[in-house]
BABA-917700 format. One record per residue: residue number from 1; z negated, y, x negated of N, C-alpha, C in turn. Coordinates in nm, 3 decimals. Layout:
BEGIN
<site n="NUM" n_c3="Z" n_c2="Y" n_c1="X" ca_c3="Z" ca_c2="Y" ca_c1="X" c_c3="Z" c_c2="Y" c_c1="X"/>
...
//
This chain:
BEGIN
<site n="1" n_c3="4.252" n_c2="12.447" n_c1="-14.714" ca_c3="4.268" ca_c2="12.341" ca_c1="-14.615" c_c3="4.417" c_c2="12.315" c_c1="-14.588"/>
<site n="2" n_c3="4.491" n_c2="12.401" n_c1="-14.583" ca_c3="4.634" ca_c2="12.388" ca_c1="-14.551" c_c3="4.682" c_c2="12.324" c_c1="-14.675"/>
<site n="3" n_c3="4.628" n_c2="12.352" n_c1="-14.811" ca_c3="4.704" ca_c2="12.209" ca_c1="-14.903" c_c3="4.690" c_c2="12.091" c_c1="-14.863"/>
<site n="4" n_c3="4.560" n_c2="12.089" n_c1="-14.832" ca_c3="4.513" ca_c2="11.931" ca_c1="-14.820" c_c3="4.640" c_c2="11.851" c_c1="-14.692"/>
<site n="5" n_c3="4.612" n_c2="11.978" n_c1="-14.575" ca_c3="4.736" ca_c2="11.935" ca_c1="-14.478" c_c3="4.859" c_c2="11.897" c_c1="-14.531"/>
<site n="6" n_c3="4.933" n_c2="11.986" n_c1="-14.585" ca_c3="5.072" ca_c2="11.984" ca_c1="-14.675" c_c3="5.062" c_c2="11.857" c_c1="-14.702"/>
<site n="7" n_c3="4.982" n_c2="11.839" n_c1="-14.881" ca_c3="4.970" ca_c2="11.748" ca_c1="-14.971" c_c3="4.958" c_c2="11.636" c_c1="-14.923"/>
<site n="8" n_c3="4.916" n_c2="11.615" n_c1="-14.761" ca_c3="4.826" ca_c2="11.493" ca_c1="-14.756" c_c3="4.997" c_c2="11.415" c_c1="-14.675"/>
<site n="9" n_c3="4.996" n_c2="11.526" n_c1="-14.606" ca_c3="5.159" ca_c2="11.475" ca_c1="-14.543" c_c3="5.287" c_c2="11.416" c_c1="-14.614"/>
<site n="10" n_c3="5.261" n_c2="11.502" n_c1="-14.737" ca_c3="5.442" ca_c2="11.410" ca_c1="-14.821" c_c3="5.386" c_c2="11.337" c_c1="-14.881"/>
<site n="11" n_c3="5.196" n_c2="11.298" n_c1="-14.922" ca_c3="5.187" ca_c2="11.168" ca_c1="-14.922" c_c3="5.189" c_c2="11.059" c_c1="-14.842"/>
<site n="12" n_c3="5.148" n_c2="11.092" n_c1="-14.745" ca_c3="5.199" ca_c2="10.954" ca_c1="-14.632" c_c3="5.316" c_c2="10.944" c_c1="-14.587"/>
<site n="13" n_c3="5.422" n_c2="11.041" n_c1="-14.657" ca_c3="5.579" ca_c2="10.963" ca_c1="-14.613" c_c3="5.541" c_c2="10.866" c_c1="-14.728"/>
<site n="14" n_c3="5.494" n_c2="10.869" n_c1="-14.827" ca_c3="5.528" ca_c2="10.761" ca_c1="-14.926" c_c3="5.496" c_c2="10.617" c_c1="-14.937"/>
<site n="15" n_c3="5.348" n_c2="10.672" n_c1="-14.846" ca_c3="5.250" ca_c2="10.530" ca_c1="-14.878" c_c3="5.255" c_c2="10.442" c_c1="-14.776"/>
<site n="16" n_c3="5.197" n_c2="10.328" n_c1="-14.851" ca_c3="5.210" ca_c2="10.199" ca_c1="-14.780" c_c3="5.066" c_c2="10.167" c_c1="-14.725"/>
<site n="17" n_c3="5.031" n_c2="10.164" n_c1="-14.608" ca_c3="4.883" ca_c2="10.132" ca_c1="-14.589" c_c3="4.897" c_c2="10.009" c_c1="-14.618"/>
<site n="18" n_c3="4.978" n_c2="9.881" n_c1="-14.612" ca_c3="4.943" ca_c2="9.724" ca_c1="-14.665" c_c3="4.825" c_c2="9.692" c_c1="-14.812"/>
<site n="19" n_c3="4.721" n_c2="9.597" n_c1="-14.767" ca_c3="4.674" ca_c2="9.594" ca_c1="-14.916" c_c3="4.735" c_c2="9.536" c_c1="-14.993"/>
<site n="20" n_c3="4.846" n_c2="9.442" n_c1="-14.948" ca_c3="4.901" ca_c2="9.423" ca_c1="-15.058" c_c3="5.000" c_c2="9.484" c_c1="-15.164"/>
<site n="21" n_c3="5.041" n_c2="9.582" n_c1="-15.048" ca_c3="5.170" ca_c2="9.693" ca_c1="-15.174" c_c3="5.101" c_c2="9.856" c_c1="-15.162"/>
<site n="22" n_c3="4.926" n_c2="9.879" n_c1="-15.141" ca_c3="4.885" ca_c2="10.006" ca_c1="-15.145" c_c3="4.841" c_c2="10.054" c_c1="-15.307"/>
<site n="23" n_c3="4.855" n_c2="9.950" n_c1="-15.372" ca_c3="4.847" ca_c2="10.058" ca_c1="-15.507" c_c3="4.997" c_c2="10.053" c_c1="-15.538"/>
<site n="24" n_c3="5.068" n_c2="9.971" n_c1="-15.527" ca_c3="5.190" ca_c2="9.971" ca_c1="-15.597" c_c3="5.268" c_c2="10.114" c_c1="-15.529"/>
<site n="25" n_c3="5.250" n_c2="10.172" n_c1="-15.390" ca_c3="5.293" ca_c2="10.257" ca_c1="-15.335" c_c3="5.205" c_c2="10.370" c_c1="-15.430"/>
<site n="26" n_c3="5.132" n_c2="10.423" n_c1="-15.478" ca_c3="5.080" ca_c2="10.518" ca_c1="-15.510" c_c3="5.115" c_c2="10.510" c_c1="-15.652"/>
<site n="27" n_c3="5.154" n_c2="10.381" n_c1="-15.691" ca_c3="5.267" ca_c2="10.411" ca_c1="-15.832" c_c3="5.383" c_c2="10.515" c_c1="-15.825"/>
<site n="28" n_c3="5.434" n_c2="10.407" n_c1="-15.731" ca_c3="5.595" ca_c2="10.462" ca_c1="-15.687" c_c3="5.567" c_c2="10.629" c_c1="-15.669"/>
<site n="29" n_c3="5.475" n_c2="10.626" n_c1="-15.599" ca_c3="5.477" ca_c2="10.765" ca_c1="-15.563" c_c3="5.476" c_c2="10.876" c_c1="-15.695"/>
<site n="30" n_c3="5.366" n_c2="10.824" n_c1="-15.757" ca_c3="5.342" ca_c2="10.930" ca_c1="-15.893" c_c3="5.455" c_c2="10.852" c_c1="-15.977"/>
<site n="31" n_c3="5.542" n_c2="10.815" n_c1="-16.016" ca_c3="5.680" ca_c2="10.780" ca_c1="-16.108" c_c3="5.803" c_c2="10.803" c_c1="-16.046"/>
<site n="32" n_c3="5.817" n_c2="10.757" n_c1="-15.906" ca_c3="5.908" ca_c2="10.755" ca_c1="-15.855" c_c3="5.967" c_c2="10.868" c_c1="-15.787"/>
<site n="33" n_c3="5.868" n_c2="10.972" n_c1="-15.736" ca_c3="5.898" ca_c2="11.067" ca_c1="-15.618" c_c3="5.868" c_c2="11.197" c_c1="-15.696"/>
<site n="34" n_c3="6.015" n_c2="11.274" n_c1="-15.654" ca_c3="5.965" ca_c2="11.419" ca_c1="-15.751" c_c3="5.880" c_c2="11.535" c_c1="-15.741"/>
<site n="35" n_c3="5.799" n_c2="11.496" n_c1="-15.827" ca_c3="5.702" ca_c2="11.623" ca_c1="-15.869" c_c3="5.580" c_c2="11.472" c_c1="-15.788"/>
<site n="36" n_c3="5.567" n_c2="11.380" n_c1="-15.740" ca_c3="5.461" ca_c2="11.332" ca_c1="-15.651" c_c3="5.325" c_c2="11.280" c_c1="-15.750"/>
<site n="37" n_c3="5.365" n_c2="11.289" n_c1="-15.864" ca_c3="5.204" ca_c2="11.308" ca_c1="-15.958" c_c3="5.098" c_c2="11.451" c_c1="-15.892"/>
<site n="38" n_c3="5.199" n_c2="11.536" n_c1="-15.926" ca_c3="5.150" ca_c2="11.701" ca_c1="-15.869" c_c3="5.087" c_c2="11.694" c_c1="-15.766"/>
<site n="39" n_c3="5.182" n_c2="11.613" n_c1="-15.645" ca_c3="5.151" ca_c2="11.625" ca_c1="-15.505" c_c3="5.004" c_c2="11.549" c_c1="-15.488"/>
<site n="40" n_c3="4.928" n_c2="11.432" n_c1="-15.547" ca_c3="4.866" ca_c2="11.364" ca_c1="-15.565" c_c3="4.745" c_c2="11.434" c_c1="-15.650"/>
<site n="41" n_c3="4.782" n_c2="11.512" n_c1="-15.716" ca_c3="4.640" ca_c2="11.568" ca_c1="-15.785" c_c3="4.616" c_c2="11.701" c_c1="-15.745"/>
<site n="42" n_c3="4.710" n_c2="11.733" n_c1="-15.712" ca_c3="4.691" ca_c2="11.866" ca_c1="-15.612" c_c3="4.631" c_c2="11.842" c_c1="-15.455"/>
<site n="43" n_c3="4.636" n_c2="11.751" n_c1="-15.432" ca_c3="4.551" ca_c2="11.690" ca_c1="-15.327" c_c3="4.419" c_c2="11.609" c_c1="-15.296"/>
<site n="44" n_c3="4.404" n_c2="11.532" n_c1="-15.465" ca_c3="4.299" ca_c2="11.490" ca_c1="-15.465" c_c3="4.165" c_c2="11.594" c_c1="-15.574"/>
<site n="45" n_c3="4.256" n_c2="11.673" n_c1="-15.622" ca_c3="4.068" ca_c2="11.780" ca_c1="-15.649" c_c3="4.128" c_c2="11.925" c_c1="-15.556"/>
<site n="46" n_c3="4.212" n_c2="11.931" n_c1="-15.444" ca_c3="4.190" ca_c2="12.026" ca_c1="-15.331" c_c3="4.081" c_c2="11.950" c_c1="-15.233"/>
<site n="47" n_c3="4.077" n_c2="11.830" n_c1="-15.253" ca_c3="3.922" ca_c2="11.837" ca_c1="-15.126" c_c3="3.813" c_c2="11.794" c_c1="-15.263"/>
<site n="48" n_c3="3.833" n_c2="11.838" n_c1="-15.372" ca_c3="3.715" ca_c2="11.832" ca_c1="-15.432" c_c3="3.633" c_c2="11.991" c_c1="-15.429"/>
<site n="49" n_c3="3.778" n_c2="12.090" n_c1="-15.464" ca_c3="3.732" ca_c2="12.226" ca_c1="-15.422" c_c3="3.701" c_c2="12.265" c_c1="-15.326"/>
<site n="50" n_c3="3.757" n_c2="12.231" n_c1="-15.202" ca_c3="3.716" ca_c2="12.236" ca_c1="-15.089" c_c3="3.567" c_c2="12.227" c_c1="-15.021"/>
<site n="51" n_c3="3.551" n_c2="12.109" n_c1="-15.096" ca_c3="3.388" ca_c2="12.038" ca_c1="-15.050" c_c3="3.262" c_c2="12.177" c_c1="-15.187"/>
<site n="52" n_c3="3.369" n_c2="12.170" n_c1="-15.287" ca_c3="3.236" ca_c2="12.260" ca_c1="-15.365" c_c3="3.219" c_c2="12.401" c_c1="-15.286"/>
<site n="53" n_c3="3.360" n_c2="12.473" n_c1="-15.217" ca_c3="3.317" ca_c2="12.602" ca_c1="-15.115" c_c3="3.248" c_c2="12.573" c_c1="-14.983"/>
<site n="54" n_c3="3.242" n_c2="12.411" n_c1="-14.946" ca_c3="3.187" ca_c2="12.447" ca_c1="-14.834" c_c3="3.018" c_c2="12.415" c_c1="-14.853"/>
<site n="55" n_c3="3.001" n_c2="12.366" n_c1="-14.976" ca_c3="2.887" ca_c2="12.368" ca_c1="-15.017" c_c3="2.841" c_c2="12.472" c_c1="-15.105"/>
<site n="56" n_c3="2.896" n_c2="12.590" n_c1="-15.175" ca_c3="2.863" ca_c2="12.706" ca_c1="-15.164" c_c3="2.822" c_c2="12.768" c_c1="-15.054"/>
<site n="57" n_c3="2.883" n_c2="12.761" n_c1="-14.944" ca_c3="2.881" ca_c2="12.856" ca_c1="-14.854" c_c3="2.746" c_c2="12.816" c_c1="-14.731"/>
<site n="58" n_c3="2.693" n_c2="12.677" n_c1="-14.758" ca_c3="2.603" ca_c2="12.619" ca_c1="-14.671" c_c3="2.495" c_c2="12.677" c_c1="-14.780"/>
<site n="59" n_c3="2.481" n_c2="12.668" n_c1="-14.899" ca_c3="2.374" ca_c2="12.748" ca_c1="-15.031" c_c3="2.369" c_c2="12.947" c_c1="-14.962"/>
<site n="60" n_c3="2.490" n_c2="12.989" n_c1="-14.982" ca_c3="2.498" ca_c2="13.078" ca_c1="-14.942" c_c3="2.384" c_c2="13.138" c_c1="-14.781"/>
<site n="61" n_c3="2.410" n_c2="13.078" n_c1="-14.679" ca_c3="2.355" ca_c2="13.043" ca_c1="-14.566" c_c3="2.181" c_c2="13.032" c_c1="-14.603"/>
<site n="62" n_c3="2.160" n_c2="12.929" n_c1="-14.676" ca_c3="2.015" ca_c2="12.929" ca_c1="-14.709" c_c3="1.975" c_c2="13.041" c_c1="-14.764"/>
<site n="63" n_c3="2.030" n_c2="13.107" n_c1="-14.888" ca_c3="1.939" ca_c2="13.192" ca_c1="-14.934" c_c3="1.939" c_c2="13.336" c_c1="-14.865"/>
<site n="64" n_c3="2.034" n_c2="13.308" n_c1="-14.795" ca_c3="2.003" ca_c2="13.463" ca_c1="-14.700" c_c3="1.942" c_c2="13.437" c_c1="-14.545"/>
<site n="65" n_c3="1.896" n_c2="13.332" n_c1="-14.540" ca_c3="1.833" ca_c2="13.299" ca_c1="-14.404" c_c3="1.887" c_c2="13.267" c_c1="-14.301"/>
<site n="66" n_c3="1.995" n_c2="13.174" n_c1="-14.348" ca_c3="2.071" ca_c2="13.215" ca_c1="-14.151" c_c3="2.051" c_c2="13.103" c_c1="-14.118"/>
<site n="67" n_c3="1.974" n_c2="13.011" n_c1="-14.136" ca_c3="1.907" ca_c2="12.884" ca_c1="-14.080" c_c3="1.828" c_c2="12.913" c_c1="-13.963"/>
<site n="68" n_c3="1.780" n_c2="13.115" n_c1="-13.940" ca_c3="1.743" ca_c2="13.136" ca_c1="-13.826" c_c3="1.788" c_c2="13.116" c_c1="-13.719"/>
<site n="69" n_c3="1.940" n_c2="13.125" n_c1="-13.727" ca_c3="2.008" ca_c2="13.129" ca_c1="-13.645" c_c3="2.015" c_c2="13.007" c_c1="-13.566"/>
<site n="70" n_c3="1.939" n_c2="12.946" n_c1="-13.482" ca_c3="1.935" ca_c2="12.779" ca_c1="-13.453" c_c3="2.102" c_c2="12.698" c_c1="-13.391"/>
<site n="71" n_c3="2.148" n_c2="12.784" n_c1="-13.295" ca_c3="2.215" ca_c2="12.759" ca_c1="-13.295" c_c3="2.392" c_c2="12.779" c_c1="-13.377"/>
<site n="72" n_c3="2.368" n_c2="12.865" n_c1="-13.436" ca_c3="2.496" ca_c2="12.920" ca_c1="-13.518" c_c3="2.471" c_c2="12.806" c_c1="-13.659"/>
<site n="73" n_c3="2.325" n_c2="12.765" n_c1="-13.693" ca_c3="2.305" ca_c2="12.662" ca_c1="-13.779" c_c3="2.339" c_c2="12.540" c_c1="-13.749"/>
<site n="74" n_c3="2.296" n_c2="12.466" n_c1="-13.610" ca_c3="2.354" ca_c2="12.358" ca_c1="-13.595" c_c3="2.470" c_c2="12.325" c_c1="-13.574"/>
<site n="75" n_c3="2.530" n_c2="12.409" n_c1="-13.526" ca_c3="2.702" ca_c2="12.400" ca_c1="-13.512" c_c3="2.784" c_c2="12.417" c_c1="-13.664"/>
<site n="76" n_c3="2.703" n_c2="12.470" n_c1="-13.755" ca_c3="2.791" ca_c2="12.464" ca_c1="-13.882" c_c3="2.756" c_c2="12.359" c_c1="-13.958"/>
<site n="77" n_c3="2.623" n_c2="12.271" n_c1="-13.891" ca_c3="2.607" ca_c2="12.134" ca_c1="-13.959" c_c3="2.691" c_c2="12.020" c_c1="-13.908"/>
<site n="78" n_c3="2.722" n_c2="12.035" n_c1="-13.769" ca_c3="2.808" ca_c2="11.946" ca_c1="-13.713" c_c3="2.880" c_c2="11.966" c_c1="-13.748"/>
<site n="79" n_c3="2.967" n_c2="12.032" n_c1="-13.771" ca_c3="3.089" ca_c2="12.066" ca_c1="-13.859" c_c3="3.121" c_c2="12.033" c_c1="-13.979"/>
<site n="80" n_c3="2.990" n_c2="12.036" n_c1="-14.050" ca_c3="2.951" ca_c2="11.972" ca_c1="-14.228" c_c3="3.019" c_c2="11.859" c_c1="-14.204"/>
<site n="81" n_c3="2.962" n_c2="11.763" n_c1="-14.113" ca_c3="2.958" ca_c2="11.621" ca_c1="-14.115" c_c3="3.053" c_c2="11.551" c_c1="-14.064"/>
<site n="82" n_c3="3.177" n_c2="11.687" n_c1="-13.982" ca_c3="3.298" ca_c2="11.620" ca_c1="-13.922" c_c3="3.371" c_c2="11.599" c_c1="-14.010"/>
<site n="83" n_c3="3.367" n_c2="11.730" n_c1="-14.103" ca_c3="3.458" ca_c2="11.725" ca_c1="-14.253" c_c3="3.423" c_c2="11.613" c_c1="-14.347"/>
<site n="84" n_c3="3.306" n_c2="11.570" n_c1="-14.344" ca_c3="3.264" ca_c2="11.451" ca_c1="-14.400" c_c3="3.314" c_c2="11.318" c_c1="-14.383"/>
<site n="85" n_c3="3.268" n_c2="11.322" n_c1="-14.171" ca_c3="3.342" ca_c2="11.214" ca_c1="-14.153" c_c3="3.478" c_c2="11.195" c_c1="-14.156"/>
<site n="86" n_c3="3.560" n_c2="11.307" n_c1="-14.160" ca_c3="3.650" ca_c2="11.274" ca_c1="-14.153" c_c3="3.756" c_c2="11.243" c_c1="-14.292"/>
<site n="87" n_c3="3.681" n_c2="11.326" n_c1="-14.424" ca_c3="3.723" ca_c2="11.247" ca_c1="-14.520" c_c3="3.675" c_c2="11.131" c_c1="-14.594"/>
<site n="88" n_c3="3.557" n_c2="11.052" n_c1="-14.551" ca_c3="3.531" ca_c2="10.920" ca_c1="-14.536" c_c3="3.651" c_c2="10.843" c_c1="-14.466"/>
<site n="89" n_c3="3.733" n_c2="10.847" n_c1="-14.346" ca_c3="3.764" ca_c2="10.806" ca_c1="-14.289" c_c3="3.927" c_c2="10.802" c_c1="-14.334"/>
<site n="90" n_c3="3.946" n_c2="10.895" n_c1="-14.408" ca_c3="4.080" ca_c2="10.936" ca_c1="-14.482" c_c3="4.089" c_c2="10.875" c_c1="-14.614"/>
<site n="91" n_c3="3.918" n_c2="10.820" n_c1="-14.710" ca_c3="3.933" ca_c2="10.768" ca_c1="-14.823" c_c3="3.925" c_c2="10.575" c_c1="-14.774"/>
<site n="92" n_c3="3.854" n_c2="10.588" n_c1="-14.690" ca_c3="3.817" ca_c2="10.433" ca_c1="-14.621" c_c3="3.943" c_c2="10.401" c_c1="-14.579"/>
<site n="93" n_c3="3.973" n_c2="10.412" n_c1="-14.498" ca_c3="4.086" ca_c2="10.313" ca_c1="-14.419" c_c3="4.223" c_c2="10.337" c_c1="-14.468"/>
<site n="94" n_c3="4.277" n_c2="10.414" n_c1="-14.534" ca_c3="4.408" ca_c2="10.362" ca_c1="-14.628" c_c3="4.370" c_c2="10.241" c_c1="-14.723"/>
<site n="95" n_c3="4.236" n_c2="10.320" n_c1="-14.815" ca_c3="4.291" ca_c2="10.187" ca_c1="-14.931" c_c3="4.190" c_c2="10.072" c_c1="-14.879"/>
<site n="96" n_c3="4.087" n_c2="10.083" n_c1="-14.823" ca_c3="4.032" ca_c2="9.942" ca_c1="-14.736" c_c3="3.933" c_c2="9.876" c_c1="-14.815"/>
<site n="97" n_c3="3.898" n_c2="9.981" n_c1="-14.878" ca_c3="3.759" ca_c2="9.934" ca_c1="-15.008" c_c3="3.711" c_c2="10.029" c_c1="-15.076"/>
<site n="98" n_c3="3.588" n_c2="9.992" n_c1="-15.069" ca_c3="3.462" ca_c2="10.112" ca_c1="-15.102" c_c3="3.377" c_c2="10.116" c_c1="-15.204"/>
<site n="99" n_c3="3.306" n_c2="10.176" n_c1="-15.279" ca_c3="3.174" ca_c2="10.083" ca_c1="-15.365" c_c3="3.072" c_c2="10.089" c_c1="-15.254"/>
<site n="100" n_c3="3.038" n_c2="9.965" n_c1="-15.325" ca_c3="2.913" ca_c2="9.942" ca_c1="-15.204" c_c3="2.804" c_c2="10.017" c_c1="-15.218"/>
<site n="101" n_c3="2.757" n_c2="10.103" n_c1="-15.337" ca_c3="2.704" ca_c2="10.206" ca_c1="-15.275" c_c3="2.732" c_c2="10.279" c_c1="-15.152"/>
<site n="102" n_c3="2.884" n_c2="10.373" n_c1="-15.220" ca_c3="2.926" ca_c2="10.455" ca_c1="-15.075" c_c3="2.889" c_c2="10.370" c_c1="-14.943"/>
<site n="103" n_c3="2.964" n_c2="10.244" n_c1="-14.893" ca_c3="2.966" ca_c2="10.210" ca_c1="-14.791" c_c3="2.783" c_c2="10.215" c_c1="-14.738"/>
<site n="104" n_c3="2.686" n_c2="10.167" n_c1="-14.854" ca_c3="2.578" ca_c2="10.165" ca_c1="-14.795" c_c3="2.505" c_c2="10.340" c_c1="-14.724"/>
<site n="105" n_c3="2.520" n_c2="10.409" n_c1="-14.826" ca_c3="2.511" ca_c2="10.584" ca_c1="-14.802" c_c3="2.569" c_c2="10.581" c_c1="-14.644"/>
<site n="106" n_c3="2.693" n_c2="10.570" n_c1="-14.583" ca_c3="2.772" ca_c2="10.578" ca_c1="-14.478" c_c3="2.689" c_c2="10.486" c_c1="-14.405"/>
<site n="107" n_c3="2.690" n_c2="10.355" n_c1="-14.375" ca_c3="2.607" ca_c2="10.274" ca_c1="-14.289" c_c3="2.471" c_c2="10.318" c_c1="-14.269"/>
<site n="108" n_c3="2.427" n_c2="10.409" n_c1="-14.332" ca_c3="2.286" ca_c2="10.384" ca_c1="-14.328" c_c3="2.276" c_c2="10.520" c_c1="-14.278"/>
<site n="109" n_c3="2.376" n_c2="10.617" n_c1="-14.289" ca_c3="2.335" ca_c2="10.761" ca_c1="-14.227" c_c3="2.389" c_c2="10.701" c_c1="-14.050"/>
<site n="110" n_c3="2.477" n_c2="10.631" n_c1="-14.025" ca_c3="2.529" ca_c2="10.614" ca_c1="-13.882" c_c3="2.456" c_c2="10.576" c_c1="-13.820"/>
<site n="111" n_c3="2.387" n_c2="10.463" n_c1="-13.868" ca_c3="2.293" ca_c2="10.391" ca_c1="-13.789" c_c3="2.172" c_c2="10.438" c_c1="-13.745"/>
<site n="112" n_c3="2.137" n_c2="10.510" n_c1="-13.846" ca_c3="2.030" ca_c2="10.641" ca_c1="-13.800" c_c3="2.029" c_c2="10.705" c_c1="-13.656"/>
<site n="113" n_c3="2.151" n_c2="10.726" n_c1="-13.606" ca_c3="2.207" ca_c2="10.811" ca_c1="-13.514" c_c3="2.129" c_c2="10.702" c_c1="-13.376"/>
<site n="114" n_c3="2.023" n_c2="10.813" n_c1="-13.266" ca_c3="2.024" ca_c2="10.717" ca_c1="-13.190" c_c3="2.100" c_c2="10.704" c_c1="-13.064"/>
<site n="115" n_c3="2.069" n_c2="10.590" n_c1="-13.046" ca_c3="2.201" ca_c2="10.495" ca_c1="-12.913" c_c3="2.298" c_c2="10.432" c_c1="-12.964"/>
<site n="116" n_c3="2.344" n_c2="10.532" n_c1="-13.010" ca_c3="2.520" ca_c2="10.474" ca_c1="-13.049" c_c3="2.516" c_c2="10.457" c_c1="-13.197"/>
<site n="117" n_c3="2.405" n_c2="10.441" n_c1="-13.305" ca_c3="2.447" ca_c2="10.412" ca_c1="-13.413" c_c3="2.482" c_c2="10.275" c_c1="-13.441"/>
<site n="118" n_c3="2.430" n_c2="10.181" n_c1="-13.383" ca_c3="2.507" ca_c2="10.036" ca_c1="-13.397" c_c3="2.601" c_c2="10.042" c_c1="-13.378"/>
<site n="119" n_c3="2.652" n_c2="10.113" n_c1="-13.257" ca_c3="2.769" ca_c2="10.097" ca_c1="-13.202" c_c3="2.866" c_c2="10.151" c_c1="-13.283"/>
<site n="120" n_c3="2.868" n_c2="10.260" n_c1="-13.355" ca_c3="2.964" ca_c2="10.338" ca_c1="-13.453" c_c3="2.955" c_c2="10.271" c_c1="-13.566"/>
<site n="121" n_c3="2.875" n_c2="10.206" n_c1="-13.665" ca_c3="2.874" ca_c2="10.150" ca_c1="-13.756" c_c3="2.975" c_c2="9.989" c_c1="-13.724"/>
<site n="122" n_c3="2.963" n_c2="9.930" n_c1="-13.628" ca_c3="3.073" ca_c2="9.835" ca_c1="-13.598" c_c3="3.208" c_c2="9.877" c_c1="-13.553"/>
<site n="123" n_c3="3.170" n_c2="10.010" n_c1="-13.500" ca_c3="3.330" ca_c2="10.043" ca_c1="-13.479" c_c3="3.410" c_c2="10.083" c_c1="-13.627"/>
<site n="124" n_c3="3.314" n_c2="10.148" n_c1="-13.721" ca_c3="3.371" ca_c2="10.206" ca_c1="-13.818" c_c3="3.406" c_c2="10.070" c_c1="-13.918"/>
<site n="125" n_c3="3.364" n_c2="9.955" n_c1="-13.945" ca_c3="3.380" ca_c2="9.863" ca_c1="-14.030" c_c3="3.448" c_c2="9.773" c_c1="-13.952"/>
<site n="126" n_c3="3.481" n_c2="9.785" n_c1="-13.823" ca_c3="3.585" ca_c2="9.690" ca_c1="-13.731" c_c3="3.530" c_c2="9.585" c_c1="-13.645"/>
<site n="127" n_c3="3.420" n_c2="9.587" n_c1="-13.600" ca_c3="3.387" ca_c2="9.496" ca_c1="-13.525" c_c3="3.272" c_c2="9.424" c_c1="-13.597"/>
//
């Protein structure tokens, strides 16, 4: 987790959230900035490893039963889904485009949610 922190930081000195200069910034970055290819792939399969241990470790959990645990289970699912949301929210709103699969997967788990899933699904796509 602390790469992803690191890595994720001397990439956003670089980048440009604009759509119009956000790929050209992630050029610059991997040509222009030293070692920032590294910094960039060392960051983008650290939350790929990341996500495969924390999905070991939720496998792990099942086959030894600790789904008994009701509450020690639901709190490590809320947690699943913060890390989720929150790298949805880290791949979404820099570059500002999705496949419309993903976006549908995402809309369709929020809205689920009751009360506030309308409400979060417009907050998350802007109104």
């Amino acid at each position: 987790l602390m790469i992803q922190i690191i890595t994720g930081l001397f990439l956003a000195m670089h980048y440009t959230p604009d759509t119009l200069t956000a790929f050209s910034s992630v050029t610059h970055i991997c040509r222009d900035v030293n070692y920032g290819w590294l910094i960039r792939y060392l960051h983008a399969n650290g939350a790929s490893m990341f996500f495969i241990c924390l999905f070991l470790h939720v496998g792990r959990g099942m086959y030894y039963g600790s789904y008994t645990f009701l509450e020690t289970w639901n709190i490590g699912i809320v947690l699943l889904f913060a890390v989720m949301a929150t790298a949805f929210m880290g791949y979404v709103l820099p570059w500002g485009q999705m496949s419309f699969w993903g976006a549908t997967v995402i809309t369709n788990l929020l809205s689920a949610i009751p009360y506030i899933g309308t409400t979060l699904v417009e907050w998350i796509w802007g109104g």
